[in-house]
N, CA and C atoms as a LAMMPS dump frame, in Angstrom:
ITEM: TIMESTEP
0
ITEM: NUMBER OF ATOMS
225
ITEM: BOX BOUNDS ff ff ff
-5.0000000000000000e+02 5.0000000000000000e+02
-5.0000000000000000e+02 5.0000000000000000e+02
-5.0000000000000000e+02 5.0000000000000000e+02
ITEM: ATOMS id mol type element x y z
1 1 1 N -325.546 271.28 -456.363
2 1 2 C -325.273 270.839 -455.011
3 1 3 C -323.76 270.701 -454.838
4 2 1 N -323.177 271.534 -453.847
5 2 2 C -321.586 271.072 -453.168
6 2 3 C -321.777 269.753 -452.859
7 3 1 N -319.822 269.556 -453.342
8 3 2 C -319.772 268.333 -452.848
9 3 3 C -319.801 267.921 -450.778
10 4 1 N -319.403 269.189 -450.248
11 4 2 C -319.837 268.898 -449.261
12 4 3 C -321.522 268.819 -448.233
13 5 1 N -322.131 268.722 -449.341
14 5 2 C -323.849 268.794 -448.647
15 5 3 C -323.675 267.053 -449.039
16 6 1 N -323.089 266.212 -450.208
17 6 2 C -323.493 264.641 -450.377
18 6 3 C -322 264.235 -449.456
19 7 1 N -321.555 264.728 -449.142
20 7 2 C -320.315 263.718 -448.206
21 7 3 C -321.459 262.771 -447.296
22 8 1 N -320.71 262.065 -446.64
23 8 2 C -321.591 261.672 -445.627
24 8 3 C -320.381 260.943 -444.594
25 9 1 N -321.189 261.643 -443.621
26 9 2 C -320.404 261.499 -441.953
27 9 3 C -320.984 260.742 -441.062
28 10 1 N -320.308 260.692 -439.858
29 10 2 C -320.315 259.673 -439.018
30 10 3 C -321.096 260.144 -437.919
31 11 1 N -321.484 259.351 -436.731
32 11 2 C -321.841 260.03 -435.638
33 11 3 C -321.03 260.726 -434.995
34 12 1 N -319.871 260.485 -434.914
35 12 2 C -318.842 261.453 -433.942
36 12 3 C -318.7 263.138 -435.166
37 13 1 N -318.69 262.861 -436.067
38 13 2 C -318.715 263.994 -436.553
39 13 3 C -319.888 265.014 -436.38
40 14 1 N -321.202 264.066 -436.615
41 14 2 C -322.364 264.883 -436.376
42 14 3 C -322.348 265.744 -434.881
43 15 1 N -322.095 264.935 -434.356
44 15 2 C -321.963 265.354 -432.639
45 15 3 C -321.008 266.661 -432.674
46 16 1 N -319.88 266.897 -433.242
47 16 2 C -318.894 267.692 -432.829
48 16 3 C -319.683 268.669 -433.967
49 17 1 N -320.343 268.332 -435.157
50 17 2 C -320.659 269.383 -436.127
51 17 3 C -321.905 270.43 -435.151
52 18 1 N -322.589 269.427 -434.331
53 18 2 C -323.649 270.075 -433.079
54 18 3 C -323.521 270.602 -432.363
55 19 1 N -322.314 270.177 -431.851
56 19 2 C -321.958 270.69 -430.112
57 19 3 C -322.375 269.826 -429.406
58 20 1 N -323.119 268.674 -429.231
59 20 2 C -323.703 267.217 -428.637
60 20 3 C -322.717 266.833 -428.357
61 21 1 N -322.934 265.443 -427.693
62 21 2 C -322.564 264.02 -427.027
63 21 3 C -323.319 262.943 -428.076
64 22 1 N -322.171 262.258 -428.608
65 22 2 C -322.403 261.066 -429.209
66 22 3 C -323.719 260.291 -428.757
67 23 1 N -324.105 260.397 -427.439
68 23 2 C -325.307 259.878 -426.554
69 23 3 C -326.512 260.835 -427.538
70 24 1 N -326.436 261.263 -427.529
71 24 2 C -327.556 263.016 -427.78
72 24 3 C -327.728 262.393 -429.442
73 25 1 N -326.892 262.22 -430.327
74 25 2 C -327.289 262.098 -431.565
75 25 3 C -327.878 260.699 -431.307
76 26 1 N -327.675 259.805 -431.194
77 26 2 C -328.044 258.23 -431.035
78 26 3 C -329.438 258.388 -430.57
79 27 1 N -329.835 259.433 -429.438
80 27 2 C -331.432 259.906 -428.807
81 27 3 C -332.001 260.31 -429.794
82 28 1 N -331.498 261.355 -430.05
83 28 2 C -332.204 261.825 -431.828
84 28 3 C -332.681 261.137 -432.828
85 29 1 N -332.106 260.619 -432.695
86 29 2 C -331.912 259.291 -434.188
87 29 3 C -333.939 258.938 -433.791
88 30 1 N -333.497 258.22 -432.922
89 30 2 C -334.65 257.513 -431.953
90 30 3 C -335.948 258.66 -431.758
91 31 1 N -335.77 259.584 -431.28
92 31 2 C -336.914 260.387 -430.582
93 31 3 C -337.492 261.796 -431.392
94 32 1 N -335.724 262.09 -431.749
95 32 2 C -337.153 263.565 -432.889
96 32 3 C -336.261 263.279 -434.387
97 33 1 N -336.675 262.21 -434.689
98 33 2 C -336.699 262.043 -436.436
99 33 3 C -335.005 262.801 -437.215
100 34 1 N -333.92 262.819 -436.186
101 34 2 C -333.012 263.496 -437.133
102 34 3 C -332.276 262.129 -437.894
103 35 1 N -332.322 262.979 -440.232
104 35 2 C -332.409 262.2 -440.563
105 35 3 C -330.754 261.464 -440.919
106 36 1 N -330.945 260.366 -440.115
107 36 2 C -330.077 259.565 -440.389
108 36 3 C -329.914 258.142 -441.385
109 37 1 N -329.23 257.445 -441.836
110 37 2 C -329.221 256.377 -442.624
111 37 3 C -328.285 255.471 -442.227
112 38 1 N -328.935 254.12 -442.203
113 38 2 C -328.269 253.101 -441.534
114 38 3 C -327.186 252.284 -442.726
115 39 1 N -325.642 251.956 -442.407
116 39 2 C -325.202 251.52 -443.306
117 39 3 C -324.425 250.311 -442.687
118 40 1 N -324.887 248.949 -442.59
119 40 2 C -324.38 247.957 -442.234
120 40 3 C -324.863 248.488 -440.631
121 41 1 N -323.886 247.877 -439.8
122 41 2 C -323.9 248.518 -438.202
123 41 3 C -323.837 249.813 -438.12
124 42 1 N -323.463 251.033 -438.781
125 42 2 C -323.208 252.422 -438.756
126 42 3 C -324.296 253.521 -439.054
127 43 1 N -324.866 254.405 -438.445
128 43 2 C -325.484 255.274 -438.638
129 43 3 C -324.503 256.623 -439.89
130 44 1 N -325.249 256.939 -440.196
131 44 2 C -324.328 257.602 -441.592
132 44 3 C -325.618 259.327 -441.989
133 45 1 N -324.784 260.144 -442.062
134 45 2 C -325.665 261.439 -442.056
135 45 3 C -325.017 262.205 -443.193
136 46 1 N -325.876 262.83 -443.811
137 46 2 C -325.728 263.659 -445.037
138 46 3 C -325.626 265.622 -444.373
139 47 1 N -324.937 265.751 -444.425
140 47 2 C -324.619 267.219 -443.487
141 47 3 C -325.527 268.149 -443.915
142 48 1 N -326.075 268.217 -445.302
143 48 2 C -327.386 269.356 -445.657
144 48 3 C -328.647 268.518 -445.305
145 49 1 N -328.652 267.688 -445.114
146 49 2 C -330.432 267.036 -444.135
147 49 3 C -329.795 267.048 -442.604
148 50 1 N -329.004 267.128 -442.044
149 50 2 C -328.563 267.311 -440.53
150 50 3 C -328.858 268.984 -440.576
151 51 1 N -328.637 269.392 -441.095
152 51 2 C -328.495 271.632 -440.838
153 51 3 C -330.029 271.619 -441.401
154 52 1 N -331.053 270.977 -442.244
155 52 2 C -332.069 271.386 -442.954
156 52 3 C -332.693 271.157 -441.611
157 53 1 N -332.716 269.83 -440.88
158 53 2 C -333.602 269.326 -439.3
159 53 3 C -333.025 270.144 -438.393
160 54 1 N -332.136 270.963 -438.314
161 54 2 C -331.74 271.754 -437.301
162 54 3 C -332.769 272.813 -437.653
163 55 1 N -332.468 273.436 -438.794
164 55 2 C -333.61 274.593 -438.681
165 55 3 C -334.665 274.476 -438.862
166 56 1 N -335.6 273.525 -439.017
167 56 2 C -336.342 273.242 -438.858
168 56 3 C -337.193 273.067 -437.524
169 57 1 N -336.083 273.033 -436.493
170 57 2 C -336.716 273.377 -435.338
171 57 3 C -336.742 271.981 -434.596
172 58 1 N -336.458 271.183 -434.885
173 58 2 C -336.632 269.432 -434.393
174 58 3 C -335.343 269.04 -433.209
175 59 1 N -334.663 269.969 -433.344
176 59 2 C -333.861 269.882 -432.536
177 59 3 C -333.851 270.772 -431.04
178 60 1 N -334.769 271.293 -431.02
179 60 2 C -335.189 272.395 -430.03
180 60 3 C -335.62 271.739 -428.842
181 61 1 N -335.399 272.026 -427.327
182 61 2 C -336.332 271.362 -426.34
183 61 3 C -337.161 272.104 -426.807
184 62 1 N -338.896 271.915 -426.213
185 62 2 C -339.888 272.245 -426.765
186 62 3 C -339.881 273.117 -425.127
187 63 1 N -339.724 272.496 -423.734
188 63 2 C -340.206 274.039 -422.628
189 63 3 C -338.891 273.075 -421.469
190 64 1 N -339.21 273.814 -420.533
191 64 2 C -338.143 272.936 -419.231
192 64 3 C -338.902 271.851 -418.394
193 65 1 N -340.05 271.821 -419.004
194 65 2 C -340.751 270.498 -418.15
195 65 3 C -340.178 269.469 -418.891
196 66 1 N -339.755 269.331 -419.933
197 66 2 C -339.116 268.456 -420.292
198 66 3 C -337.734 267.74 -420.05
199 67 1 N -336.961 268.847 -419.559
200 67 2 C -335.991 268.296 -419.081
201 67 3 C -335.855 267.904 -416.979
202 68 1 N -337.126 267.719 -416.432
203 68 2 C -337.391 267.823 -415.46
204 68 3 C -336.228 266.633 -414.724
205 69 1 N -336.366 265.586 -415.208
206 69 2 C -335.792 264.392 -414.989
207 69 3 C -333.939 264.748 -414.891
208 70 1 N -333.454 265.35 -415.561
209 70 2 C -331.962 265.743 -415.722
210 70 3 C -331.73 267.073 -414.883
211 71 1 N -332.502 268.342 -414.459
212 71 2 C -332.516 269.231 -413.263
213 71 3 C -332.642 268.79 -412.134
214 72 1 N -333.361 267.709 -411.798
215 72 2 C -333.477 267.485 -410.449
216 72 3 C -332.469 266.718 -410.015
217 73 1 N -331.971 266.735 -408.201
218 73 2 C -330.757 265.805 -407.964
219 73 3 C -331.454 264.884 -407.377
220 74 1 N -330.47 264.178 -407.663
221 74 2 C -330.987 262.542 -407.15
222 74 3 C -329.967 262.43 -405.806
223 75 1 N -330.424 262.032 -404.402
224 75 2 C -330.244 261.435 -403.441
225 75 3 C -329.778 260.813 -403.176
């Protein structure tokens, strides 16, 4: 194993390693299982289990009914 698959990073890194919003990983965390580890107050990510849940597909919208709520304008 490289030493860069055991580094372990931050949320702002994960986000910029994604292409996300700091908001977007924090949802993740919460809603589709990406694996993160809590260290004191800090969320903390291992960069080869962040790329293993990417391809894995967990990061995918699943269709556009899902994002129904964020397409539509609000009034």
């Amino acid at each position: 194993m490289e030493a860069r698959d055991t580094r372990w990073i931050s949320v702002t890194e994960v986000a910029r390693h994604l292409g996300v919003a700091r908001d977007t990983v924090y949802r993740w965390i919460d809603s589709r299982g990406l694996p993160a580890h809590r260290v004191g107050r800090f969320w903390k990510f291992q960069l080869s289990e962040v790329d293993a849940w990417v391809k894995s597909g967990e990061a995918e919208v699943p269709n556009n009914a899902d994002l129904g709520d964020l397409t539509r304008r609000k009034r």
